[in-house]
N, C-alpha and C positions, 0 to 999 in steps of 0.2 A: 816615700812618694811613689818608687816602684811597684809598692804593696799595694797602695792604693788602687793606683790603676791598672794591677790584676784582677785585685778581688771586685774591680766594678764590672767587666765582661760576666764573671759569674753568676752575679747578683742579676744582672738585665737578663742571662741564661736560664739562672730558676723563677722570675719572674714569667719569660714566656712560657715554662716549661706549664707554672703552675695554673698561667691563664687559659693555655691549652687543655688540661685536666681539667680546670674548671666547666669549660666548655663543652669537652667531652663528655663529662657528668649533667649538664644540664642539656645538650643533648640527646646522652642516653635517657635522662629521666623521663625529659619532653616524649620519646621517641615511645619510653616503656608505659608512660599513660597513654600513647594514642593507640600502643598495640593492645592495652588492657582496656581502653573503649572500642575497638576492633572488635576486638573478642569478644566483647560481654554484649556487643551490637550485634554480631553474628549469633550469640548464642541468644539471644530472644527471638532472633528472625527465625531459627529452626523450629523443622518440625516437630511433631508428639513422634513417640517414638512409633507409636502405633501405627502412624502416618509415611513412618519410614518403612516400613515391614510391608505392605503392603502399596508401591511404586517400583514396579519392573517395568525395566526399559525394551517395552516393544509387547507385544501378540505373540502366546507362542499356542499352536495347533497340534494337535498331535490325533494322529487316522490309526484309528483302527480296524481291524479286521472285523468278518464275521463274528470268530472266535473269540474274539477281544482283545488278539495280541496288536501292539504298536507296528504297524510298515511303516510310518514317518511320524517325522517331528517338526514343523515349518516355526521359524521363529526360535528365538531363546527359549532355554528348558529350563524352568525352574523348580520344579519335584516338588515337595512338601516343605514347608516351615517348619523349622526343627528349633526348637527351646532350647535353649543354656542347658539345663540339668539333662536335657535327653541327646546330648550330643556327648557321644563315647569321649571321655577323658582325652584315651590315646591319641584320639582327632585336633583337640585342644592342643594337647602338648607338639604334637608335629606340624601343627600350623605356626605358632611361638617359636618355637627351635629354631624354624628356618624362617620364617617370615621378621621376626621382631623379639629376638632375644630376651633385650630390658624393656620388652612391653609395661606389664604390671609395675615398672618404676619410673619412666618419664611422663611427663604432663600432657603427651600429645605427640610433642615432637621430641627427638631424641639429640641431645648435644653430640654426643660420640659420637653418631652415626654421620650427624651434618657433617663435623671435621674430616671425619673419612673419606667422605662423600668427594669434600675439600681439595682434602691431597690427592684423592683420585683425580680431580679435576688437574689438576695441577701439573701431574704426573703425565697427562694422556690429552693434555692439550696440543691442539691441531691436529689430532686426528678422528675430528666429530663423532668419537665415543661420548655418550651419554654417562653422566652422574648415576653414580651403583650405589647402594646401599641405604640412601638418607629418606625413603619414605617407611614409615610406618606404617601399623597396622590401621592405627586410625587415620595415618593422612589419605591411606588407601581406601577406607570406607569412604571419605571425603570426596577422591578424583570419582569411586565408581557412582555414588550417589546424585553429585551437585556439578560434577566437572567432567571436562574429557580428556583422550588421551592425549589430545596434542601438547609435545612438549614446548614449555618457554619458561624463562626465570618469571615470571608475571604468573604465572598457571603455580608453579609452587609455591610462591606467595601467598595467593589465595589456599592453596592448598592447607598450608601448615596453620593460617587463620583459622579456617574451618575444624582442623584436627583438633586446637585449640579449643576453640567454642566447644566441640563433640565433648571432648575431655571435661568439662566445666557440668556439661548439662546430663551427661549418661555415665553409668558407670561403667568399667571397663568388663562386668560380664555380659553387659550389653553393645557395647561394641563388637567383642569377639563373635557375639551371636550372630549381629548384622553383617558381619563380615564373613564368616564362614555359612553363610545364607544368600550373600550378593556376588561372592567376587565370581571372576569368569574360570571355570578350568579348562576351556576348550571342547571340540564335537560340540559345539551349540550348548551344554550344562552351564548352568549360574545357579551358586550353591550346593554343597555337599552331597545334597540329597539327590540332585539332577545329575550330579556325576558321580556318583554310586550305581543309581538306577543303568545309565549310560554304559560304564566301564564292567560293572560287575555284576550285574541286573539282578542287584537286591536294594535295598531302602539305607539311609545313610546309618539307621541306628544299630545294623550289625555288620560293620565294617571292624574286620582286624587290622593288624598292628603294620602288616606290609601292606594291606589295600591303603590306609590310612598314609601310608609314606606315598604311597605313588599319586594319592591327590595332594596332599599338600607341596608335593615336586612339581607341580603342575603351572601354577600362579605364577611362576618364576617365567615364562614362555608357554603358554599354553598349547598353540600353532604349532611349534617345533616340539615340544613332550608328550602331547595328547597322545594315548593309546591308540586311537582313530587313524592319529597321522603316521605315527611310529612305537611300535611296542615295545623296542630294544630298548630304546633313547629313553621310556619312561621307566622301566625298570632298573637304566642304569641312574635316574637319577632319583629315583627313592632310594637307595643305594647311599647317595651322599645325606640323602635325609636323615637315613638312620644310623650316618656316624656322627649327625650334630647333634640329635637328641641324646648319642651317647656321651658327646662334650657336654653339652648341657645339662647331664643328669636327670636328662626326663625319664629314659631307661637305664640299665645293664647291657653291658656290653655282650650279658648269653641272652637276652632278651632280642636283642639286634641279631645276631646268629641267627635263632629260630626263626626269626620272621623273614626268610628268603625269599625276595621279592621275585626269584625265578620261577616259584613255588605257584604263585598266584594266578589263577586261570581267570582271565579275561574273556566276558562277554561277547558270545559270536554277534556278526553284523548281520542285520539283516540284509536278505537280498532284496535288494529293491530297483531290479535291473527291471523287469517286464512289469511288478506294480506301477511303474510310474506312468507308464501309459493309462492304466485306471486314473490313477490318482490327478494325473493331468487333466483328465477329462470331469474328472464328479467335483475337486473341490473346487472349481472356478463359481460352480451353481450357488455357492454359501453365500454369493453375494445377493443373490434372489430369496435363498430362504431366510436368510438371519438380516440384526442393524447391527450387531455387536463387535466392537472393534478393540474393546481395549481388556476387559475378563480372556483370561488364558482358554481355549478350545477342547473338547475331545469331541470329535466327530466319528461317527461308527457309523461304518459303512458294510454291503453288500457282500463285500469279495471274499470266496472263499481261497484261502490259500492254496489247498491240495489241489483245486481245480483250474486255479492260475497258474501249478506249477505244469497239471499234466497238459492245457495248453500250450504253454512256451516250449514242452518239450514236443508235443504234435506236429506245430508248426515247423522249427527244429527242425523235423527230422522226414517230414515229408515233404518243405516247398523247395524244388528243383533249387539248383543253383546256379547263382548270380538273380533272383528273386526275392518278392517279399511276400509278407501274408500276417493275414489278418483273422481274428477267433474274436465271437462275442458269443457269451452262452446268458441268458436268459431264462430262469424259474418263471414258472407260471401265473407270479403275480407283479412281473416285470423285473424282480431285483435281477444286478447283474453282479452273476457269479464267476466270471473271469472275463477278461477284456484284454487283449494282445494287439498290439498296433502296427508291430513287425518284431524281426526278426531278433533282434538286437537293440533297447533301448540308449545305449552309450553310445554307437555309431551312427542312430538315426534316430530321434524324437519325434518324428512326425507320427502322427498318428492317424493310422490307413485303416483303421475301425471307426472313427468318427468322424475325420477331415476328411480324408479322399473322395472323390466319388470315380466310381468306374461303371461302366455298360456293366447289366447283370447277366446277360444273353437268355436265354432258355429259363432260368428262376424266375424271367418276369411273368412267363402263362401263366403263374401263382393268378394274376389280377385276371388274367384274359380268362382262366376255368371259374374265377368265382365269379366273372360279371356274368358268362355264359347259365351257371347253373342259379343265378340267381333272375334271369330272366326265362326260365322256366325247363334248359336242358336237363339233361338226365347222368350219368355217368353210362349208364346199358343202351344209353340212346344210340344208334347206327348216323353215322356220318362217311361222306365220302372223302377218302383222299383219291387228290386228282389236279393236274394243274388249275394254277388263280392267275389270273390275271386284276389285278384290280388298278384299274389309270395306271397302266403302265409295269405298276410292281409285280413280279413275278418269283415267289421264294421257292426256293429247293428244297428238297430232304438229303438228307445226305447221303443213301446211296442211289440219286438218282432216279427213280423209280418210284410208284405210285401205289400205294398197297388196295384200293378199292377201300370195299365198303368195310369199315372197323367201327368197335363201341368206341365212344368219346375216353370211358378208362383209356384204352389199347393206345387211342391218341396220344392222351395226354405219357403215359406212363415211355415211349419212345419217344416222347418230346416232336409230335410231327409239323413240322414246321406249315403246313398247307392248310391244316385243319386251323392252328390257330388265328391263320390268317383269313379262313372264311368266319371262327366265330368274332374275328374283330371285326369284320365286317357286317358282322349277320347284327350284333349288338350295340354294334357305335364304338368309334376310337375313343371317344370323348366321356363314353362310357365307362370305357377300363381305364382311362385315364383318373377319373372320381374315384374308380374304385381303390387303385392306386392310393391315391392320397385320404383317402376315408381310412386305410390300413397303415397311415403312416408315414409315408413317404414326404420329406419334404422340399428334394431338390425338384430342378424343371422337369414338366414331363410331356413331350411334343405329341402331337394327334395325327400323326401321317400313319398310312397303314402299316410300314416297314418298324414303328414301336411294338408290335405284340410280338415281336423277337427280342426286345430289351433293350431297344435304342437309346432309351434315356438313362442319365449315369443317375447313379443313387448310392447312397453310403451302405457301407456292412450292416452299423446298428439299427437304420431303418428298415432294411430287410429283413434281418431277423426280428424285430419288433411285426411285424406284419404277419410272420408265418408262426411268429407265438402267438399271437390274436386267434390264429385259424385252432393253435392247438387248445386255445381258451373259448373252444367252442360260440366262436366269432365273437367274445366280450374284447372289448380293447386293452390291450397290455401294455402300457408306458412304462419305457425303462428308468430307472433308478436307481442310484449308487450310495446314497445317503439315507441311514434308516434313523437317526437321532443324532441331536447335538445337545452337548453340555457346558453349560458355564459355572465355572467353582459349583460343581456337583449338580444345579439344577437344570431340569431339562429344557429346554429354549426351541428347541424343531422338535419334531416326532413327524415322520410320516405316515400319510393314512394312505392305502392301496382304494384306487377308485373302480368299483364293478358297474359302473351304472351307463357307462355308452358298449352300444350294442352294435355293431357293424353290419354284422350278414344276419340272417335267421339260424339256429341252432343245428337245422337241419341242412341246411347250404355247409356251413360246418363241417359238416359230420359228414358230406357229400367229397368234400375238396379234400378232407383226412382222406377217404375211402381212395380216393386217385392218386394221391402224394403215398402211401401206402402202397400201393403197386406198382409206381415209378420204382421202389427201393427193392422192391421182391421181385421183381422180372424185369425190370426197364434199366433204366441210364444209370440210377444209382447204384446197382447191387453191391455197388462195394464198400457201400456205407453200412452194410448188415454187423449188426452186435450181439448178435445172439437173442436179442426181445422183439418186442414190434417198434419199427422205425418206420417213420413217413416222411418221406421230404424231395427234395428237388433240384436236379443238377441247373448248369451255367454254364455256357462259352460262348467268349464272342469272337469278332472276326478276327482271323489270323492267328487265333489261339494267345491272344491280346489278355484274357482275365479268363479264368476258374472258377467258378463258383459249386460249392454245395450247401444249401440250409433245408434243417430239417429237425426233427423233433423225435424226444421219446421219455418216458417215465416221467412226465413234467417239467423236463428241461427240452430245452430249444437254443439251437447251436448254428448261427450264420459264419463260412470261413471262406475266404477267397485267396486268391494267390496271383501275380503277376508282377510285371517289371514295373519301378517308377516311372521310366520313361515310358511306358505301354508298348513297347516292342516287341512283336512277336515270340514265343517261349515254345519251342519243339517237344511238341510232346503234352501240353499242358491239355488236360481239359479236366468240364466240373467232375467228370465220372471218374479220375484218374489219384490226384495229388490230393486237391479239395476233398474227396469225397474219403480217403483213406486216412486224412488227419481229423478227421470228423469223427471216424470211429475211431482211433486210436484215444480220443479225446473222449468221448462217449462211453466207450468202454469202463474207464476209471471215473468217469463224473458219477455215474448214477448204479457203480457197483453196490452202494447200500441201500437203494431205495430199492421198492417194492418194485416189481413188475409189472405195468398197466396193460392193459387191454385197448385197443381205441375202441370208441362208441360210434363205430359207423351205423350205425343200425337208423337208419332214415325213416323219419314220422312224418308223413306231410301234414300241413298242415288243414284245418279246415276252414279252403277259402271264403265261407260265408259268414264266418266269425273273426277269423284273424285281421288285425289291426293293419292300416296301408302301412307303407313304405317308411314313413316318416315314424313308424313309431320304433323303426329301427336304427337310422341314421338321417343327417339331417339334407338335406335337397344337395344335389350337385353345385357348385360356383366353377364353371368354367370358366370365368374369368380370370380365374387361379395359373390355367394351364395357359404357355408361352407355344408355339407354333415355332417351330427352329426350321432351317434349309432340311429338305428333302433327303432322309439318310441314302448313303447306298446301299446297294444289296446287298446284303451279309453273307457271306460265299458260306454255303453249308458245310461242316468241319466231322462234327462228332454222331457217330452214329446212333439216330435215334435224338440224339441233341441240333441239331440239322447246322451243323458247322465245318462239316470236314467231307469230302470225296474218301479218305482215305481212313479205314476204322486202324483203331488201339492196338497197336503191336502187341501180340500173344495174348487176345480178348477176342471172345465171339460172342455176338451178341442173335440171339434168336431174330428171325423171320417174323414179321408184324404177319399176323393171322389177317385173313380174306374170311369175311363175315358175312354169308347173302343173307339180302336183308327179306325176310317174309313177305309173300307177293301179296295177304290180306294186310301187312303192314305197308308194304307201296302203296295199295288202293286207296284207303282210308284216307279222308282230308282232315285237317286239321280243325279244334274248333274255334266257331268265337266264343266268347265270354261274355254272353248278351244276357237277355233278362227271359229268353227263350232255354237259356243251358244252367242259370239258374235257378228256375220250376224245374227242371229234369232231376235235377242234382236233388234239387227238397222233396221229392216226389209230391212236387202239386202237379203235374200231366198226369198223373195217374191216377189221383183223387180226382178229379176233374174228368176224367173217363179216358186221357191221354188218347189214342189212335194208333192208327200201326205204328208198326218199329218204323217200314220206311217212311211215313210221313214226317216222323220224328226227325228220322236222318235228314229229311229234305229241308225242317226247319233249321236243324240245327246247321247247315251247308251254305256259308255268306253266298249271297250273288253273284256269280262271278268267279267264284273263287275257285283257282285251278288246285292242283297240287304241285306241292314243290320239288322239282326235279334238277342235279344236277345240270350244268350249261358250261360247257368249254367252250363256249366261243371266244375268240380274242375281243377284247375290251368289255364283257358281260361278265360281270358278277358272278360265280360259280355260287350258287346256292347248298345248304347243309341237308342232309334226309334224314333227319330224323321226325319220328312217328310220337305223338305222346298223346295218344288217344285219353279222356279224361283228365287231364293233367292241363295244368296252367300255360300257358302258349306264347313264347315272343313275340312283343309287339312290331306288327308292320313297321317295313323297315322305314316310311317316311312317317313315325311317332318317334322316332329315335332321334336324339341326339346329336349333332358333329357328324352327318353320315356326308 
């Protein structure tokens, strides 16, 4: 009876025991057909493999040089597609060893590794360490393919499905393939071949035996191992690489020996401290030239690198301190072959070559001598300096003093502040203002008379874009940083250079070289001399607030400034000084291999009975364009010959402006019209026609009226210009003008 009712507890014991088994078995079974419709639902949903090889996540851009070589890489890198059989064995093997041991034996997911995974959990619970060891190779293709990195028990689930399916539908030399093709090793590389190029800048297919350990140590952390980040850290853990390939029997333990990962010379970085200011400025424009958003980029650009570097050092090494400064150089068909935005790209990004604008002071008579000779002045032409009064404005020269009658060169080349205030006056504010913006310019630009000193701010690159025009024999020169784009190898952009807007006449050109050329050999600039022909034009404005020198030679054209961000006065600063000596230092090494040019001043006039009007040069003024600002103030005269400063250049003499009398048959002579009486003279139809005397001639050709132009210093009267241009084309009356 005791027996009995023992052996009944045991009996109800293996009953539940068994119904639990049971359970558990039908359960599991339930559990292992829904993961085996899982699977075989995932693996129809995937894609062709062809389809996988070709989905990288993201645009990657890579800029090059003139030369060809890479200055960046924007976006993920992913180098070349490399096949199964063209990936070096020793890559395979060191990716297996340490990523996924019993790869070629489990089905996707790895049992041992989960259980590992397990006790790791187990072991390290409550202290939010993460599960180590339980993703494979293929669940890894899985997260980088189809998933992301955020961790949850939900995320590897789907994980190990998808592994699954992968395992079902490819085989595993095609998994390893996608996987040593997609995963990430850090510095921006996805794929072998991207961080070959990267690390070691050769192609993934001749990587040895220690390069091959220091990428495959990489996966594990790519952030913290990257060579990029840390070079010690990646060397010491290809280290541990190549003692699991020796546990594993991938190699020989003398095979591990030779390969000393100490051994291995990493890839210099490029400098891309002062490119970026390029690069900041030209690739924003791919939005205007290209639609393409999702084909990986090579864009090939302009810059040359020797000439970026011997900028950053010019600047460097001549803009005073506590200052910045700015270099744009410009070839002759606009490309721009260095771009400098300051001093320091890691300390300041702005970019004071394309963003900034500052007063250009004295570099703006660029526009005041070409409106001048384009409305009929001469460079030998005689002008008076002498006080102006014009409504009130009354500008200095800087030392004071008045040099008489000088050539418009003599003017222009000591930069005389008086002179170009009567030709802004002689030819219209509104006029140099067109001029202005017909060469370029695209900030505000006011029409008060105190602008033909450079009242208005304007960027670097548009000013050297304007005095390149002048050195492209007045054709317009738009600058450019982008010479072609490629998408997987086909070309998509190509730039064309445009010769077909004409600014000035050839000969106005050749006129404003001939001034800008004498400015640098006796005037403000001499310090910009290279040892060739240079032509160009200093800048300073009030307070010695900005620097400027831009100027030209052997087909390159070089705008550079220098001043403080806040515009605070800088002791000592002007265009002739800082500016004008990083200009040569710059110039010197830019155009050391090009030939030596000559400029073409040699002036053709034109034959005004034949030549084309005005419009067939540029197209009509919109002064609608031009804003009117408050009244500047007077720009206190400083630099001598630059009219900025009382006080000239510590340990610099600058020559005496020459006293020019102007010939007393050149005072006589009045000026002529251009009536249809000077055109029979011109054709010799008065002469066919039996003409008359000389003086009758003179008397026709002499308007009614018409006095000769004589200087006038009265207060509030317009001081008129003297010069004589007997037969030569004559500015029009000043009430046909413009904005006067």
């Amino acid at each position: 009876m005791a027996k009995s009712s023992r052996s009944r507890p045991r009996s109800r014991f293996k009953r539940i025991l068994l119904w639990c088994i049971g359970i558990g078995a039908t359960l599991a079974l339930v559990g292992l057909i829904a993961l085996g419709i899982a699977v075989y639902t995932t693996k129809a949903s995937l894609p062709s493999y062809d389809a996988l090889k070709s989905s990288p996540n993201g645009q990657m851009i890579r800029v090059h040089a003139a030369d060809g070589s890479v200055i960046m890489s924007l976006g993920p890198s992913y180098g070349q597609w490399i096949s199964y059989n063209d990936i070096p064995p020793i890559m395979r093997k060191a990716m297996v060893s340490v990523e996924d041991r019993r790869f070629y034996s489990h089905p996707g997911v790895d049992p041992i590794g989960a259980l590992r995974a397990a006790r790791f959990a187990i072991e390290n619970r409550g202290t939010g360490r993460r599960l180590q060891g339980a993703s494979t190779i293929t669940q890894q293709v899985a997260r980088t393919i189809f998933l992301s990195n955020r961790y949850s028990f939900g995320r590897k689930f789907r994980e190990a499905i998808l592994a699954l399916a992968l395992e079902r539908k490819f085989t595993k030399d095609e998994i390893l393939e996608l996987y040593l093709n997609k995963v990430y090793f850090g510095g921006g590389a996805y794929g072998i071949d991207a961080a070959s190029r990267r690390f070691f800048g050769h192609p993934a297919t001749h990587l040895s035996l220690g390069e091959a350990a220091i990428i495959a140590g990489l996966v594990k952390a790519p952030s913290h191992y990257s060579p990029t980040a840390d070079a010690e850290a990646a060397v010491d853990r290809a280290s541990v690489v190549l003692d699991l390939m020796v546990e594993t029997g991938a190699i020989t333990q003398a095979q591990a020996a030779a390969a000393d990962p100490q051994d291995i010379k990493l890839a210099e970085e490029p400098n891309q401290n002062s490119v970026r200011y390029f690069t900041d400025w030209a690739l924003p424009q791919l939005e205007m030239l290209i639609d393409e958003t999702q084909a990986p980029l090579d864009v090939w650009t302009t810059l040359d690198l020797s000439m970026q570097k011997a900028a950053e050092k010019a600047i460097q090494a001549n803009a005073p301190a506590g200052t910045q400064g700015a270099l744009v150089a410009l070839d002759r068909d606009g490309a721009v072959r260095a771009l400098i935005g300051g001093k320091d790209y890691v300390s300041s990004n702005y970019n004071r070559a394309t963003q900034a604008v500052r007063q250009p002071g004295s570099a703006w008579k660029l526009f005041v001598y070409l409106a001048a000779l384009e409305a009929g002045y001469k460079p030998d032409d005689m002008v008076v300096d002498e006080p102006v009064d014009i409504n009130g404005w009354s500008p200095r020269n800087s030392n004071g003093r008045f040099a008489g009658q000088v050539t418009l060169r003599t003017a222009f080349a000591y930069s005389i502040n008086t002179i170009a205030a009567k030709l802004g006056q002689d030819v219209g504010f509104g006029t140099i203002a067109d001029m202005a913006r017909r060469f370029g310019i695209t900030t505000d630009i006011d029409t008060h008379p105190a602008m033909v000193l450079g009242t208005s701010e304007v960027h670097v690159i548009d000013m050297t874009q304007a005095f390149a025009s002048v050195a492209n024999r007045g054709v317009a020169v738009e600058p450019f940083g982008i010479t072609r784009v490629t998408a997987n190898g086909q070309v998509i952009y190509q730039h064309e250079v445009d010769t077909s807007k004409v600014l000035v006449a050839p000969y106005i050109a050749a006129e404003m070289t001939d001034m800008l050329q004498t400015a640098v050999n006796t005037g403000t600039g001499h310090s910009a001399q290279i040892g060739r022909p240079v032509a160009g034009k200093t800048g300073t404005t009030q307070s010695n607030k900005d620097g400027w020198f831009l100027g030209f030679s052997s087909g390159l054209t070089t705008g550079v400034w220098m001043g403080r961000d806040d515009a605070k006065p800088v002791g000592g600063l002007y265009g002739g000084t800082a500016p004008a000596r990083a200009f040569a230092d710059f110039m010197k090494k830019a155009v050391a291999n090009r030939p030596v040019e000559e400029f073409d001043t040699k002036v053709t006039l034109p034959d005004w009975q034949v030549e084309p009007d005005e419009e067939s040069y540029y197209s009509g003024p919109d002064n609608g364009l031009f804003e009117d600002g408050s009244v500047p103030t007077e720009a206190e005269p400083r630099y001598p010959g630059d009219g900025y400063g009382p006080q000239a250049v510590p340990g610099e003499s600058y020559p005496q402006v020459p006293q020019q009398p102007v010939p007393q048959q050149q005072q006589n002579q009045p000026p002529e019209r251009l009536d249809q009486r000077w055109m029979d003279r011109v054709l010799g139809r008065d002469e066919q026609q039996g003409g008359g005397s000389q003086q009758q001639q003179q008397q026709q050709r002499r308007p009614q009226g018409q006095q000769q132009r004589q200087p006038q210093q009265q207060t509030g009267q317009p001081a008129q210009l003297l010069p004589q241009r007997s037969g030569q084309r004559q500015p029009a009356p000043a009430e046909d003008r413009p904005n006067q």
